[in-house]
C-alpha positions in Angstrom: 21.7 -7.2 -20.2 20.6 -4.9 -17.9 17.2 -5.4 -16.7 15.0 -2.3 -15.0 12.1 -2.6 -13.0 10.0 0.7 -13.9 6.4 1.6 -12.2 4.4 4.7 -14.2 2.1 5.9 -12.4 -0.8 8.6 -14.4 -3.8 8.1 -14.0 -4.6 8.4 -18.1 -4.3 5.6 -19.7 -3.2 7.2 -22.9 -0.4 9.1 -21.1 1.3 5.9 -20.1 1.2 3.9 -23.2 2.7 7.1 -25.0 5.5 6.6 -21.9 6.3 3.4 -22.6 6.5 3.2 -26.5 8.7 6.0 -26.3 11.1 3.8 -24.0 10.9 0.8 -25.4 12.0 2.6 -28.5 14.6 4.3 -27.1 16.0 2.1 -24.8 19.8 1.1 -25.6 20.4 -3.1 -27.2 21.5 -3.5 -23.2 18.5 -2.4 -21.2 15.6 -4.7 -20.9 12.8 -2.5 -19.3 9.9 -4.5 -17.5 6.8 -1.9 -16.9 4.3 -1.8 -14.7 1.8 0.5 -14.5 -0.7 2.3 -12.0 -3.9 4.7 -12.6 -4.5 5.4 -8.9 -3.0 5.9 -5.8 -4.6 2.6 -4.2 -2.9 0.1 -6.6 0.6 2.2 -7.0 0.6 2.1 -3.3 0.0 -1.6 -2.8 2.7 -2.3 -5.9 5.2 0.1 -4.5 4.5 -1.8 -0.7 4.8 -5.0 -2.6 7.7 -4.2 -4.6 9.8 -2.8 -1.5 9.1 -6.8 -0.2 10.5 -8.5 -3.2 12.4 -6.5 -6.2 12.2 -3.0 -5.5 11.3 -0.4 -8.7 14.8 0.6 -10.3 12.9 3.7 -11.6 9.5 5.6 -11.0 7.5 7.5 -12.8 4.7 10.0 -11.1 2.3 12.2 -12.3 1.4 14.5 -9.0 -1.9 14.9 -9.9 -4.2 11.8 -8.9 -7.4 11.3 -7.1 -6.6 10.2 -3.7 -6.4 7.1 -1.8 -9.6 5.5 -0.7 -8.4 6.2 3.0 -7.4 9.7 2.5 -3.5 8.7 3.2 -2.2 9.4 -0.2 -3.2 12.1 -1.8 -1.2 12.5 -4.7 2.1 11.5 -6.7 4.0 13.4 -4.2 2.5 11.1 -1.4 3.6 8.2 -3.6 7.1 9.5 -4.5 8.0 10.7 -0.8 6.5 6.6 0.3 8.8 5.0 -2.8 11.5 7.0 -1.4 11.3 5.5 2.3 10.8 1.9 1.1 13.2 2.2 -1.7 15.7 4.6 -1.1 17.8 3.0 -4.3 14.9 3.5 -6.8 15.4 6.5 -9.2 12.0 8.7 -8.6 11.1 11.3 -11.7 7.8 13.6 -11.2 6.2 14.3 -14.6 3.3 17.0 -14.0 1.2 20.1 -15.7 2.5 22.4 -12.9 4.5 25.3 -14.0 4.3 27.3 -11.3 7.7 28.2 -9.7 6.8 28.1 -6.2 5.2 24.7 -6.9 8.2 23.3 -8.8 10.2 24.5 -6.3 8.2 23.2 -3.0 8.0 19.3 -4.9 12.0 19.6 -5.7 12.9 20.6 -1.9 10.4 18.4 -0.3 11.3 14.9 -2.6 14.2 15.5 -4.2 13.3 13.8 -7.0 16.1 12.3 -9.7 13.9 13.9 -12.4 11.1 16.2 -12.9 9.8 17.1 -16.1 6.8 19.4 -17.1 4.8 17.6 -19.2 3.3 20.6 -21.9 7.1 21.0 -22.6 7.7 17.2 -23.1 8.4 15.8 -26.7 9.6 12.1 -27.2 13.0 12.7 -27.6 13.6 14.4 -24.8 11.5 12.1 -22.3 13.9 9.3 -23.7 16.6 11.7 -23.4 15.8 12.3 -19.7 15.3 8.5 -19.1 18.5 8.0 -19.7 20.5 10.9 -18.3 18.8 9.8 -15.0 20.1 6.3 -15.2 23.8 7.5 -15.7 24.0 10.8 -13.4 20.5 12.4 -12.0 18.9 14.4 -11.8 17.7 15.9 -14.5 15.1 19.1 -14.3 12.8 20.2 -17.2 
């Protein structure tokens, strides 16, 4: 049994849940998927911080758009993904966002490198599970 670690990160609640149903539906009879989840920078930066000092996140999900850190150091799922990436450079990173834009996509892929990045009003079910799973086996995958 293969047991993942995953951290989501949105901050709508609804957004989430409809994330992890869609895993735990999909996920294959050897994967057992622990979640935990985040609605703002604050507490996905003290779970990432605490993670990196005990299990680290096998995969992480972040939506760029989120208000900010209290203390004006993170500012966004890109903040979160580029500090994931320091503290746990084995941890799969996937952006999910409402950005289309090219340049934007473009800047977030040079800048992180992420193992995935999907665009969320293209997203269906099937192919977030899809993705999920392509990542595990051979990232990245790009929406």
């Amino acid at each position: 049994m293969t047991e993942l670690k995953i951290l989501m990160v949105d901050d709508h609640p609804i957004i989430i849940e409809g994330y992890q149903n869609v895993l735990q539906a999909t996920k294959t009879d050897d994967q057992e998927l622990l979640i935990e989840t985040a609605n703002n920078c604050d507490t996905a930066q003290l779970m990432i911080e605490r993670a990196a000092d005990n299990r680290p996140y096998d995969v992480c999900f972040f939506d760029i758009s989120l208000p900010g850190s209290l203390d004006g150091t993170i500012t966004s799922g890109e903040d979160l993904a580029t500090l994931s990436k320091q503290l746990m450079p084995n941890a799969k990173i996937i952006i999910l966002t409402m950005f289309n834009e090219t340049f934007r996509i473009h800047n977030i892929i040079k800048e992180i490198n992420p193992d995935g990045f999907l665009i969320k009003s293209d997203l269906t079910s099937m192919e977030l599970a899809d993705a999920f799973q392509h990542i595990l086996k051979s990232p990245p995958y790009y929406s």
